[in-house]
DSSP file (Angstrom, degrees, kcal/mol; ACC not computed):
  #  RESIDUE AA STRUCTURE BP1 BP2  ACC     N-H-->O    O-->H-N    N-H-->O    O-->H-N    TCO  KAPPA ALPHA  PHI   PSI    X-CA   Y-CA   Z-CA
    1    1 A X     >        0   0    0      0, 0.0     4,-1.3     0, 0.0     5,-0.3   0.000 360.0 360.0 360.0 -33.5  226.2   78.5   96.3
    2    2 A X  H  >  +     0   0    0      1,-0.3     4,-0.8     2,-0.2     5,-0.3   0.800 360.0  52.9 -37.5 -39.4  225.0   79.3  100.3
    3    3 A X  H  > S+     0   0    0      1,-0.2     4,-2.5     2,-0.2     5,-0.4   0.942 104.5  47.2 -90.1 -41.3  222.1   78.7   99.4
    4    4 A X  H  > S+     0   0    0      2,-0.2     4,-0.6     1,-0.2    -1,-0.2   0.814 115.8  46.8 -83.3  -0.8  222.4   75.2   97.7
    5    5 A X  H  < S+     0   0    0     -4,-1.3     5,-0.2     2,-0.1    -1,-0.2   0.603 110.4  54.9 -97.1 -15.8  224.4   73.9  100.5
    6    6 A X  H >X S+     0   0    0     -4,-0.8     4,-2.4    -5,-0.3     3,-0.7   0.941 116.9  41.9 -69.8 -57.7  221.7   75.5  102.9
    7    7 A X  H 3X S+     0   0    0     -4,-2.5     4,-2.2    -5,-0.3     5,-0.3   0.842 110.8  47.8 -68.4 -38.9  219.4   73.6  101.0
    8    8 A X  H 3< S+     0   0    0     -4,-0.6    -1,-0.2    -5,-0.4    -2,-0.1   0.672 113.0  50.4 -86.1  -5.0  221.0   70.5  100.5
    9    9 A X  H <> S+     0   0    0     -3,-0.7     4,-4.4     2,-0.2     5,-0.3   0.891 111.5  53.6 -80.5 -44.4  222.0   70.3  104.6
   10   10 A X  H >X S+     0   0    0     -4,-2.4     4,-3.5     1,-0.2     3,-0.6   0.983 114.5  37.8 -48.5 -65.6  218.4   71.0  105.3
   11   11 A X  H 3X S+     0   0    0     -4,-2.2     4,-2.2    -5,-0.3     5,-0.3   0.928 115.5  51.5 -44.1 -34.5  217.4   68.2  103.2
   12   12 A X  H 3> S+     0   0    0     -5,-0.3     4,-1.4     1,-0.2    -1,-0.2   0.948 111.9  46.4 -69.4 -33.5  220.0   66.0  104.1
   13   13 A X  H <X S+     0   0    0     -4,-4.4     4,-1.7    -3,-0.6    -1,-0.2   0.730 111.3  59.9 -76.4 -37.4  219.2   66.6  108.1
   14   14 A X  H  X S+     0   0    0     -4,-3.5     4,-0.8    -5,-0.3    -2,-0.2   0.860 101.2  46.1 -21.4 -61.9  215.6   66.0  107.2
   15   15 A X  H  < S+     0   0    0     -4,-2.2     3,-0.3    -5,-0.3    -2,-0.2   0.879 108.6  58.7 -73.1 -52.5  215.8   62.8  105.8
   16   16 A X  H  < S+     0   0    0     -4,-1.4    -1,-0.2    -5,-0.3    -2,-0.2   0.952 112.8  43.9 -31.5 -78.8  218.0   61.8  108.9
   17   17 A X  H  < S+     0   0    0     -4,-1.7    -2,-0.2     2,-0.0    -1,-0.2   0.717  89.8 100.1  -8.8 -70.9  215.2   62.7  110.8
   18   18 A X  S  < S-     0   0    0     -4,-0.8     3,-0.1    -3,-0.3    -3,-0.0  -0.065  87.9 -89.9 -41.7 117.1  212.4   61.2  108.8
   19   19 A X        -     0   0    0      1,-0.1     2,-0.4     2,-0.0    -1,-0.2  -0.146  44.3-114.4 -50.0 150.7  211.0   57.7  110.3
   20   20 A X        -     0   0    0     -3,-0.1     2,-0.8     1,-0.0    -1,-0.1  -0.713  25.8-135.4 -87.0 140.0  212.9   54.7  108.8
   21   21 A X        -     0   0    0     -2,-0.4     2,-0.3    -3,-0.1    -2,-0.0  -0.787  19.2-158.7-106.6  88.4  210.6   52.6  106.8
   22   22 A X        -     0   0    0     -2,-0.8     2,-0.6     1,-0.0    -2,-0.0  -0.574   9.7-166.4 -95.6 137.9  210.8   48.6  107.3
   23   23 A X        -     0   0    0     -2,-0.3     2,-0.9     2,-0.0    -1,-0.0  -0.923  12.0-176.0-109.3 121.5  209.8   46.3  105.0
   24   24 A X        -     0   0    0     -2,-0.6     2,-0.1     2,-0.0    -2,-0.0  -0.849  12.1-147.5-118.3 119.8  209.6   43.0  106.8
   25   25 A X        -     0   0    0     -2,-0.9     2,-0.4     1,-0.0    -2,-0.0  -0.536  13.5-153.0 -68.9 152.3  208.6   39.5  104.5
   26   26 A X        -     0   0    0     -2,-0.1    -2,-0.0     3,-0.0     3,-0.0  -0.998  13.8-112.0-122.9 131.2  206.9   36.8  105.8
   27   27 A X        -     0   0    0     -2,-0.4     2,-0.8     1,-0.1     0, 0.0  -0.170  39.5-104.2 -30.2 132.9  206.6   33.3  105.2
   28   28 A X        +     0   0    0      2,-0.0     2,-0.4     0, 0.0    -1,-0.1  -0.587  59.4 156.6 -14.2  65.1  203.6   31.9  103.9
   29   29 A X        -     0   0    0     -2,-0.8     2,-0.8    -3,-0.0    -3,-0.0  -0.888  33.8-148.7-126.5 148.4  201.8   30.1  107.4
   30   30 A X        -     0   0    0     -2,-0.4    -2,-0.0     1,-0.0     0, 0.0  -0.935  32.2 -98.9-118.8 138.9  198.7   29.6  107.6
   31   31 A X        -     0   0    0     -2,-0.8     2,-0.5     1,-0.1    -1,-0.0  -0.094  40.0-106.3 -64.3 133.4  197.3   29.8  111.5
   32   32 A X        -     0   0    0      1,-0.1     2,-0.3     0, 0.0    -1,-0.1  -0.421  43.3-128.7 -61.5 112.7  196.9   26.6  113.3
   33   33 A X        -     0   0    0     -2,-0.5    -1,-0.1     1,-0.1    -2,-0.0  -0.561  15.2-107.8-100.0 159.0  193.1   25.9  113.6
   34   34 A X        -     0   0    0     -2,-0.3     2,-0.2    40,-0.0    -1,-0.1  -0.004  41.4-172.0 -59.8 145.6  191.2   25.1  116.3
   35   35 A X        -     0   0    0      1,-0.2    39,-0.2    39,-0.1    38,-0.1  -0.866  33.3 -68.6-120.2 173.0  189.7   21.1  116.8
   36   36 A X        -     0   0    0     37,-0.2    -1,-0.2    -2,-0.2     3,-0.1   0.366  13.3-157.7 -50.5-173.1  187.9   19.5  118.6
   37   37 A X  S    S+     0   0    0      1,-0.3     2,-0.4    69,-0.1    68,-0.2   0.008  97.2  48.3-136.6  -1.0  188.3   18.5  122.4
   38   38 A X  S    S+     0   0    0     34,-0.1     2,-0.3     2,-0.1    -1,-0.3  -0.928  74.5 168.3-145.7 146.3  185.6   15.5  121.6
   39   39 A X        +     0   0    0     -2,-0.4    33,-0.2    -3,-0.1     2,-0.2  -0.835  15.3  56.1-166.5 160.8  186.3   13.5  118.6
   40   40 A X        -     0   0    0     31,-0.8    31,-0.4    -2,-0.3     2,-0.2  -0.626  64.0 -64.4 124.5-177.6  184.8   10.0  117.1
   41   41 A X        +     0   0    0    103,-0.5   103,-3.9    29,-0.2     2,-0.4  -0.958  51.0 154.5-125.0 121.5  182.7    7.5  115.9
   42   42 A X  E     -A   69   0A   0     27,-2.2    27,-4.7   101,-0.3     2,-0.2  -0.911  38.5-123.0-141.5 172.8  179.9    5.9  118.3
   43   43 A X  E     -A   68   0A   0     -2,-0.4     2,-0.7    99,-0.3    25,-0.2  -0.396  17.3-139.3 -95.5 170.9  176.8    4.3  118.3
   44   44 A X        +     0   0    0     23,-1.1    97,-0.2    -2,-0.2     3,-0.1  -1.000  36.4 160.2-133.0 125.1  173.9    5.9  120.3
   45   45 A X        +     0   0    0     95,-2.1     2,-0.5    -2,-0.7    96,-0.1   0.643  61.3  40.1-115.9 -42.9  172.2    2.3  121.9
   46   46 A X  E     -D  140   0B   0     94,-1.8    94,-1.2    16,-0.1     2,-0.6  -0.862  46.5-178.6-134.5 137.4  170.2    4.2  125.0
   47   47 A X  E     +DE 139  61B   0     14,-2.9    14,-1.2    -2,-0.5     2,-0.8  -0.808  17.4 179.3 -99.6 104.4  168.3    7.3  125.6
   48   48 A X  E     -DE 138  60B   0     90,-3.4    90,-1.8    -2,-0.6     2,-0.8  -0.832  10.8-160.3-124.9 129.7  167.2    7.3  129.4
   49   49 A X  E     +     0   0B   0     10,-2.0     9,-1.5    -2,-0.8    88,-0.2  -0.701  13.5 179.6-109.9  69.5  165.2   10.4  130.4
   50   50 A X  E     - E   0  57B   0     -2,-0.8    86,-2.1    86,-0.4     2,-0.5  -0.180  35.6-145.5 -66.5 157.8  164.9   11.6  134.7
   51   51 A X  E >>> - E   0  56B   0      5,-3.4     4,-2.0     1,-0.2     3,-1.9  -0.779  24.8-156.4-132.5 110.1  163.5   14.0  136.0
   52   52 A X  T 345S+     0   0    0     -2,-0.5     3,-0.4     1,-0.2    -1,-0.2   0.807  88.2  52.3 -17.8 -60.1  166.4   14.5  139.1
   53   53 A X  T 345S+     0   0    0      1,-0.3    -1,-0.2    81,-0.2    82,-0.1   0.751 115.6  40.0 -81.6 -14.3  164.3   16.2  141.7
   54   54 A X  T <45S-     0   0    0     -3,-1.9    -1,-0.3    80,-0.2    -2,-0.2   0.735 100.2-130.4 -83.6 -32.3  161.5   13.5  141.7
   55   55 A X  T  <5 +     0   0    0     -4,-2.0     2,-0.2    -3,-0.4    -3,-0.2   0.781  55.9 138.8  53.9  46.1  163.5   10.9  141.4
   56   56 A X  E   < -E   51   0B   0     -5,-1.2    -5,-3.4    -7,-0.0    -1,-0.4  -0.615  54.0-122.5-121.9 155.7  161.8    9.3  138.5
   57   57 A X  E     +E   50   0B   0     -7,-0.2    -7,-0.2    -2,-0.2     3,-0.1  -0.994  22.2 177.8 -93.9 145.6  162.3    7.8  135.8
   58   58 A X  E     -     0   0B   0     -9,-1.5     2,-0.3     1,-0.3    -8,-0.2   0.868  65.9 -13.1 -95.0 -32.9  160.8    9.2  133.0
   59   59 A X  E     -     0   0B   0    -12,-0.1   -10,-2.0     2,-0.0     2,-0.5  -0.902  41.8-167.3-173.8 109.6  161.8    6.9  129.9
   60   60 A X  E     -E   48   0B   0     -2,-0.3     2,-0.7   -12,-0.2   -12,-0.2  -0.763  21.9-176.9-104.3  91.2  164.5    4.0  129.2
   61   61 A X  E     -E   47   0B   0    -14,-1.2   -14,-2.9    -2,-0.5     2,-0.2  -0.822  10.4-156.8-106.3 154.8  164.6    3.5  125.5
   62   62 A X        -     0   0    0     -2,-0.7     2,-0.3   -16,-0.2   -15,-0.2  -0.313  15.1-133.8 -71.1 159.6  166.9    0.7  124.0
   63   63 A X        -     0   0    0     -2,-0.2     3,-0.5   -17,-0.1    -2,-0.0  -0.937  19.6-176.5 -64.7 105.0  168.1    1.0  120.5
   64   64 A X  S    S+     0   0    0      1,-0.3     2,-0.3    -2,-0.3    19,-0.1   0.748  95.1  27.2 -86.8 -36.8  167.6   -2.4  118.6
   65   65 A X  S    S-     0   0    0     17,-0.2    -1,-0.3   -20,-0.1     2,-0.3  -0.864  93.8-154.0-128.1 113.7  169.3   -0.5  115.7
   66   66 A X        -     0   0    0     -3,-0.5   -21,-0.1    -2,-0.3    17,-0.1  -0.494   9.3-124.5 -67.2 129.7  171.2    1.8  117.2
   67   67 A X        -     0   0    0     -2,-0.3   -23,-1.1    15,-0.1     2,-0.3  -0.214  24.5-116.0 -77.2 156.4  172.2    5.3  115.1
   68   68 A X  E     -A   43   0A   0    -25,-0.2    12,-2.4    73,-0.0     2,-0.3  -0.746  21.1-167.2-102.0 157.7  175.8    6.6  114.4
   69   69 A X  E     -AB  42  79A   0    -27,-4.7   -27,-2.2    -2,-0.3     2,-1.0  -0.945   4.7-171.5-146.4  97.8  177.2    9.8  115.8
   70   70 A X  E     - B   0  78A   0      8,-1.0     8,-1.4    -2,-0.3     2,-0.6  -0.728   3.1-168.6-115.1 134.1  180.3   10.8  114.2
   71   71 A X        -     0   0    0     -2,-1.0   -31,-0.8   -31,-0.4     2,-0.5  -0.736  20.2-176.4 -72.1 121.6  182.4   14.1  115.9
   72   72 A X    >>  -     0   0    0     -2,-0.6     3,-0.8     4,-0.3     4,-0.7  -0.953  31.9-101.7-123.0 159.2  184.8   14.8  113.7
   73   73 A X  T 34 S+     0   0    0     -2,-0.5   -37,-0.2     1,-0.3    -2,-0.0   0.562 111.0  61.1 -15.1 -39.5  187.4   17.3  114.0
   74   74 A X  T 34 S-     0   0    0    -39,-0.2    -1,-0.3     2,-0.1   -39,-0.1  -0.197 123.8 -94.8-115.1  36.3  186.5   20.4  112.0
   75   75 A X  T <4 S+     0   0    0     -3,-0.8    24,-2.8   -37,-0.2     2,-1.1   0.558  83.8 137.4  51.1  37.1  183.2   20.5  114.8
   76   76 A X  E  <  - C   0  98A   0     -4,-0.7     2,-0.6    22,-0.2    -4,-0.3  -0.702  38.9-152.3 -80.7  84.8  180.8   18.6  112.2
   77   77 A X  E     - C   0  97A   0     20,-3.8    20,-2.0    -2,-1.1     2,-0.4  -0.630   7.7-165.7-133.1 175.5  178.5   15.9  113.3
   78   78 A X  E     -BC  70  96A   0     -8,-1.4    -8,-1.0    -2,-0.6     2,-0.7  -0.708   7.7-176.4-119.4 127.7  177.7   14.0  111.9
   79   79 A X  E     -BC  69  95A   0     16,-2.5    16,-1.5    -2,-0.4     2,-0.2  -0.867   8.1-163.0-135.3 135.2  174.5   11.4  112.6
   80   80 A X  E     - C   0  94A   0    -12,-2.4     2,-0.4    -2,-0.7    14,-0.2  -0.797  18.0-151.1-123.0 137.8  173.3    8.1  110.5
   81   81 A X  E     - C   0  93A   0     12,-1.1    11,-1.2    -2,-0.2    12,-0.6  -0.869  13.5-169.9-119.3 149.5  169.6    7.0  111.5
   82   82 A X        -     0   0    0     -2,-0.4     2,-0.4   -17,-0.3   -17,-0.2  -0.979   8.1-158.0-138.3 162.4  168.7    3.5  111.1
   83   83 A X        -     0   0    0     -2,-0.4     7,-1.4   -17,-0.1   -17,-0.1  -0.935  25.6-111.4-115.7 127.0  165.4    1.7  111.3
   84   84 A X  E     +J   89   0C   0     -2,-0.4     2,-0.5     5,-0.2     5,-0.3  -0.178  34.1 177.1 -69.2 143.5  164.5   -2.3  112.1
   85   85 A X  E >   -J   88   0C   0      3,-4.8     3,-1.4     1,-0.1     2,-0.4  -0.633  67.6 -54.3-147.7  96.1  163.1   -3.5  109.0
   86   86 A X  T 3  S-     0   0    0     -2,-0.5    -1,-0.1     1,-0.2    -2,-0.0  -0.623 121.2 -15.3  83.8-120.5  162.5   -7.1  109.9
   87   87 A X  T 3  S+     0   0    0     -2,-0.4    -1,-0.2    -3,-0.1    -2,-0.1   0.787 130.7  73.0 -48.9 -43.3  166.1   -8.9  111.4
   88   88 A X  E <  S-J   85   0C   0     -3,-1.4    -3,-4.8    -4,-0.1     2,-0.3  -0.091  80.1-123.7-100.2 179.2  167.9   -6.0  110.0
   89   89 A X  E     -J   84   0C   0     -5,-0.3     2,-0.6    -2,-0.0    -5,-0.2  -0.958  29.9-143.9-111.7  94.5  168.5   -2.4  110.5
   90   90 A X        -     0   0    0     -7,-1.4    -8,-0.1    -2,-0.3   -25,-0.0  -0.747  16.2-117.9  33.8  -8.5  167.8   -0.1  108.0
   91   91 A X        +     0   0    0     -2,-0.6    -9,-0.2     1,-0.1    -1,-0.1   0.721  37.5 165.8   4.9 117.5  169.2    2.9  106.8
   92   92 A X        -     0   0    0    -11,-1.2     2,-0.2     1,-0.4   -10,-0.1   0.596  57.3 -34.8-126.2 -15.6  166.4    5.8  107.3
   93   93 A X  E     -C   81   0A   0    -12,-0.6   -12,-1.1     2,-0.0    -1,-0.4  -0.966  47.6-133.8 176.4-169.3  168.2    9.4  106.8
   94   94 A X  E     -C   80   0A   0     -2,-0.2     2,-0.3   -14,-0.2   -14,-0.2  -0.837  19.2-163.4-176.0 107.5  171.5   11.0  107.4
   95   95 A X  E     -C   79   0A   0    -16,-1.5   -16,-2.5    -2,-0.3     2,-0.3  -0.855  10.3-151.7-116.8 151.6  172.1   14.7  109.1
   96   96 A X  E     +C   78   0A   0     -2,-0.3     2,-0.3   -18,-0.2   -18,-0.2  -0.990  23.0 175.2-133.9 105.5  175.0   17.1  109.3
   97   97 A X  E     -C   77   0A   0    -20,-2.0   -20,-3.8    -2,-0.3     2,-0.4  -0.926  29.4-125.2-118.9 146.7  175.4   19.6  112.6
   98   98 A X  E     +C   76   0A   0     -2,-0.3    12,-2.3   -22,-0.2    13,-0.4  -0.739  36.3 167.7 -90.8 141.6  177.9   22.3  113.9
   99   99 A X  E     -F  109   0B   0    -24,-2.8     2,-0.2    -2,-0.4    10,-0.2  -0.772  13.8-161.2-119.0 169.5  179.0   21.6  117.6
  100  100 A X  E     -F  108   0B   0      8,-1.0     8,-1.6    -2,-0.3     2,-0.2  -0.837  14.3-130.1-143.2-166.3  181.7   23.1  119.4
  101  101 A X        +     0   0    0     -2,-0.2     6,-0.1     6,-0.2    -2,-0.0  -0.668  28.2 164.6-147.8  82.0  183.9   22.4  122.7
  102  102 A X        +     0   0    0     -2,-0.2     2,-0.2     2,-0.0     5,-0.1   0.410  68.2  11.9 -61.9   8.4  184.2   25.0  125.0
  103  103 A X  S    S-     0   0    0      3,-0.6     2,-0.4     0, 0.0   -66,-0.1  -0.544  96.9 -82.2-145.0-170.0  185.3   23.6  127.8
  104  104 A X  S    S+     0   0    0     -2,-0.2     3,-0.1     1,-0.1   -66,-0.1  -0.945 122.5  15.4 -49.8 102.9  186.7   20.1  128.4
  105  105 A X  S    S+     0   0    0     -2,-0.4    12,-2.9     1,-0.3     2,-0.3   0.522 105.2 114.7 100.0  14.3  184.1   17.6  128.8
  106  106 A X  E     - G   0 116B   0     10,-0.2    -3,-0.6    -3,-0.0     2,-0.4  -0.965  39.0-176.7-118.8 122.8  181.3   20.5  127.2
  107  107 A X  E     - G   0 115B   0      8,-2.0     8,-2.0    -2,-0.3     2,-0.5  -0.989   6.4-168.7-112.6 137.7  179.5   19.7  123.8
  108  108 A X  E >   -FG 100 114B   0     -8,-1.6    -8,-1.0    -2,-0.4     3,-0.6  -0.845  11.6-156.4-120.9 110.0  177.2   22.4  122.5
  109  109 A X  E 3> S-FG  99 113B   0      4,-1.7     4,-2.6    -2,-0.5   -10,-0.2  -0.700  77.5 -13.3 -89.6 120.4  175.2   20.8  119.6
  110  110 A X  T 34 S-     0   0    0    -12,-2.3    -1,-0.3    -2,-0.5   -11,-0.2   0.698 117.6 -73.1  55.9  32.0  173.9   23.6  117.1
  111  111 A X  T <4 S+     0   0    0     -3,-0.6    -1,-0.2   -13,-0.4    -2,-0.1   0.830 132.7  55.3  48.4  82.7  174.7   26.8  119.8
  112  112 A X  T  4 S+     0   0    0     -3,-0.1     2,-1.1     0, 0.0    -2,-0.2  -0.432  82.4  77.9-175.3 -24.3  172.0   25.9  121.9
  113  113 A X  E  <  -G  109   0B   0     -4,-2.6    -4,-1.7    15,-0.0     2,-0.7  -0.543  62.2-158.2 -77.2  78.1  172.1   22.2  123.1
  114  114 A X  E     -G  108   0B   0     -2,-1.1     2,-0.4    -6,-0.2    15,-0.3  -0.544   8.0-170.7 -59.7 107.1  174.5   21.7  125.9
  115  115 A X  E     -G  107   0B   0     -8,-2.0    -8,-2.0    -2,-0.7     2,-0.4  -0.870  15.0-151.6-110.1 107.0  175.8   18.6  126.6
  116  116 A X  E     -GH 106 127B   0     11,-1.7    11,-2.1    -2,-0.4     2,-0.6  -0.492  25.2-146.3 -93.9 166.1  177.8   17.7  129.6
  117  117 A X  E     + H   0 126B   0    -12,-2.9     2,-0.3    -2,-0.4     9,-0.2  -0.682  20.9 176.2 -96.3 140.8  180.1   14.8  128.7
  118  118 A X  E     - H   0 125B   0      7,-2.2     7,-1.5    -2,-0.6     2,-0.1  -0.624  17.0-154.3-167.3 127.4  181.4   11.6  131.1
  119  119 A X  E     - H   0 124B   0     -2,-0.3     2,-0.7     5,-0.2     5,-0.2  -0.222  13.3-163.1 -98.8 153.3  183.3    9.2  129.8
  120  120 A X  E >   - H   0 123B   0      3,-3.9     3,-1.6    -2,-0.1     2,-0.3  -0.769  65.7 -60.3-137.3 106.7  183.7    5.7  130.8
  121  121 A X  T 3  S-     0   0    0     -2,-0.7    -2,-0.1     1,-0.3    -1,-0.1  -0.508 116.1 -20.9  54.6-105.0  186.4    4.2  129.5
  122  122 A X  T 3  S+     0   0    0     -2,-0.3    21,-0.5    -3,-0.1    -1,-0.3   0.589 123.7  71.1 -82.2 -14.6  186.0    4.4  125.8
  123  123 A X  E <  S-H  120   0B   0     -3,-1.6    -3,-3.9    19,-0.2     2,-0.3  -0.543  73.5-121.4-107.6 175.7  182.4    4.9  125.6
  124  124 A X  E     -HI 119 141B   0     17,-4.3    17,-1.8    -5,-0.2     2,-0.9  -0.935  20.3-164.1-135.5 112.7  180.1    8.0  126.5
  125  125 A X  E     -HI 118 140B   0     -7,-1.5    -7,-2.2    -2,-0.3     2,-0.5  -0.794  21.1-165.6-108.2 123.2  177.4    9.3  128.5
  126  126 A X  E     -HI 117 139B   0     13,-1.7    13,-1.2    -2,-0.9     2,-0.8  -0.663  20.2-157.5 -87.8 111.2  176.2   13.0  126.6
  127  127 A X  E     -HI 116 138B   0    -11,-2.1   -11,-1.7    -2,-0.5     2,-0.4  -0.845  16.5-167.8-129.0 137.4  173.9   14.7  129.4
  128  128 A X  E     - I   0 137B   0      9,-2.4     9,-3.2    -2,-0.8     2,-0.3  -0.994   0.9-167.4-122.0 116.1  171.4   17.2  128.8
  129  129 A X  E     - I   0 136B   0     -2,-0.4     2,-0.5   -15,-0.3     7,-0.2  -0.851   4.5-177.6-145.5 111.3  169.8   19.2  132.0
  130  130 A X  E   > - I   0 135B   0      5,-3.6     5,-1.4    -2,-0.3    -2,-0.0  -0.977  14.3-167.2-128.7 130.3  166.6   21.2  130.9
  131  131 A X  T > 5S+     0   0    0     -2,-0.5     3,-1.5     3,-0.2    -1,-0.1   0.747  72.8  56.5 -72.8 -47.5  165.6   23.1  134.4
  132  132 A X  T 3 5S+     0   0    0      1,-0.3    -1,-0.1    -3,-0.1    -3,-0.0   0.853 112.7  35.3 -96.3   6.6  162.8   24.2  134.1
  133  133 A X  T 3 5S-     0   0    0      2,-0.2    -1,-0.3     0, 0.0    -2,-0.2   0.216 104.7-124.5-104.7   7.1  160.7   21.1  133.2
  134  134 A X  T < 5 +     0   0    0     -3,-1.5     2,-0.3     1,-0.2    -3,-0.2   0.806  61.9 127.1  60.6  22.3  163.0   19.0  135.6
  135  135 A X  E   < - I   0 130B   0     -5,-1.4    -5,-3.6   -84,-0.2     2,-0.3  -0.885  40.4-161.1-119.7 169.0  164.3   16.3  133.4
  136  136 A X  E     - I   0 129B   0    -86,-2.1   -86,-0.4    -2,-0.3     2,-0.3  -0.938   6.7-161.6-118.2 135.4  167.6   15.1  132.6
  137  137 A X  E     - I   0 128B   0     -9,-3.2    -9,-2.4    -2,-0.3     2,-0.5  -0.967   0.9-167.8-128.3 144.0  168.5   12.8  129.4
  138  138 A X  E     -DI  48 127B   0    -90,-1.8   -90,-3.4    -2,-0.3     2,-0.2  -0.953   2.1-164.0-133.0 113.6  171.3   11.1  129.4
  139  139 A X  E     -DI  47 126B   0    -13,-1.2   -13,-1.7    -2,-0.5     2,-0.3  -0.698  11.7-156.1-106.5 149.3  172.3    9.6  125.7
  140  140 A X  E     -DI  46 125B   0    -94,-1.2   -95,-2.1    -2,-0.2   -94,-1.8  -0.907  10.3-172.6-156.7 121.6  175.1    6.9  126.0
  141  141 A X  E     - I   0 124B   0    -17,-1.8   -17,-4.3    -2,-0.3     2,-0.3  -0.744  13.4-148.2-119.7 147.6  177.0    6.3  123.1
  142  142 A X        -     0   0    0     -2,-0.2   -99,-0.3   -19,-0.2   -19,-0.2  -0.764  26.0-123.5-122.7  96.5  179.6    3.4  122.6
  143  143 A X        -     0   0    0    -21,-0.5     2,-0.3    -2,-0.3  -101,-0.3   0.318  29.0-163.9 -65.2 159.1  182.5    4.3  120.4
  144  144 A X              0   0    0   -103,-3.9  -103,-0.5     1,-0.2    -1,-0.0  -0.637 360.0 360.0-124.8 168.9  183.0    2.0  117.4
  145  145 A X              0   0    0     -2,-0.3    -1,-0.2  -105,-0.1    -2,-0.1   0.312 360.0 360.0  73.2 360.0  186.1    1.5  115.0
């Protein structure tokens, strides 16, 4: 009988012992994901192409039908081509790219085109700095809808 109340203190003082084991539920949530920091729908009307240190200009082009460029949210964009076909404009093809926004007022089109942004009012000048050929191009989109 010593022995099964030796046995059963041991056990009993074990268990005391013995890490407590929490089962904690959680709600269902699903984690807030990130969006953009540049968002829209614009036209692209002009491409104009410097080269800074020269102080040239390299290339002013106009857009008669200008293409759409839309940022959307979930870092897609998303770009409509048109073509003049007579009076009108065209429809000519239609591409889908990932961007991101690391910064405020930073686009990076397909993780390798950096684009710094400055905006003027509602509309947008996209600027692209390649160093070691000296030019600048500066896309300037005007947001629509």
């Amino acid at each position: 009988m010593k022995k099964a109340v030796l046995v059963l203190t041991t056990v009993a003082t074990l268990m005391s012992c013995a890490p407590e084991v929490v089962v904690v539920e959680q709600d269902e949530q699903v984690e807030p994901t990130e969006e953009s920091r540049f968002t829209g729908d614009y036209e692209l009307y002009r491409i104009m192409t410097i080269a800074p240190q020269a102080g040239e200009l390299i290339s002013d082009i106009r857009f008669d039908c200008p293409s759409t460029w839309i940022f959307q949210a979930e870092f897609n964009l998303r770009t409509y081509i048109y073509q003049p076909r007579g009076e009108d404009c065209e429809f000519k093809y239609q591409s889908n790219i990932f961007y991101t926004t690391p910064e405020d007022d930073v686009i990076v089109v397909g993780g390798a085109t950096i684009f710094k942004v400055t905006r003027q009012g509602d509309n947008a000048i996209l600027t692209n700095t390649n160093t070691p050929s000296d030019t600048q191009r500066e896309y300037f989109l005007r947001k629509i809808n």
